[in-house]
C-alpha positions, 0 to 999 in steps of 0.5 A: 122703766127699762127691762134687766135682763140677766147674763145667763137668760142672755146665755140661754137666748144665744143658745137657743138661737144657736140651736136654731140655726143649727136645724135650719143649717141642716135643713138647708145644707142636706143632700138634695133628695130629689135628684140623689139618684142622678149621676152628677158627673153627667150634668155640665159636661161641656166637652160633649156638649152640642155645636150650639153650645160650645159655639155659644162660650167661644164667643162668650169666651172671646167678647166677655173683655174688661173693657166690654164689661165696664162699657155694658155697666155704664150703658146699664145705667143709662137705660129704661127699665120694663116694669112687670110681674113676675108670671109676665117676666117668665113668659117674655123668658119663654121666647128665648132658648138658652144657648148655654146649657147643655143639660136641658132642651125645656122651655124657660118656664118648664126649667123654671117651676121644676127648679122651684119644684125641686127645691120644694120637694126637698123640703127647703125654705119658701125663700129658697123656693122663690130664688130657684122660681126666679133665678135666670130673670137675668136673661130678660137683659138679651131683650133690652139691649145686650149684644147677645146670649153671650153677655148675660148668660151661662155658667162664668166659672166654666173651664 
């Protein structure tokens, strides 16, 4: 026999919810603590950035065209992909150095755990841990047949 329920312990459910994520929102969206002594103004600053960098998004800038990025889709579906673990994909990454970024000189790995460490010790979610553990995997791509760092790394939305 179904269960009735009624509208107002509906109510009371929808509000209890609400409330929910209300916490998990504040949980979430709160100032990172971990790095609020940092001045943000220093972090991507592209214009004083080294030759390796600036040398890396004029060509980004010059070979990332429509018609490459249609070409790199059709050619993406058409390879093998490796299977790993993830320790095993952090350690491919470490052979590479990111031309990109201009804030830090630490290993794939290094960057790696301390985003997922920093994540961590301002108390977000594991789910949110996890993603900044993972989060530049993409760039194993370079050693599966990309043309270069240029067409799968870097920041997209850089001026």
């Amino acid at each position: 026999m179904p269960t009735t329920v009624s509208g107002r312990d509906l109510d009371m459910t929808s509000d209890a919810i609400d409330e929910v994520n209300v916490l998990k929102g504040r949980l979430w969206d709160d100032e990172s603590q971990f790095d609020a002594d940092k001045n943000k103004e220093q972090f991507r600053n592209y214009e004083s950035a080294c030759d390796r960098v600036k040398n890396f998004y004029k060509e980004q800038h010059e070979k990332q065209t429509v018609e490459f990025n249609i070409q790199a889709r059709v050619n993406f579906k058409k390879r093998t992909r490796a299977r790993m673990g993830i320790w095993e994909a952090m350690e491919m990454l470490n052979t590479l150095i990111d031309e990109s970024d201009p804030d830090t000189s630490l290993s794939q790995i290094e960057h790696l755990l301390q985003t997922a460490e920093a994540i961590r010790r301002d108390g977000k979610p594991e789910w949110m841990q996890i993603a900044g553990l993972v989060h530049d995997l993409g760039k194993l791509l370079l050693l599966f047949g990309s043309e270069g760092q240029w067409d799968v790394v870097g920041v997209s939305n850089r001026g």
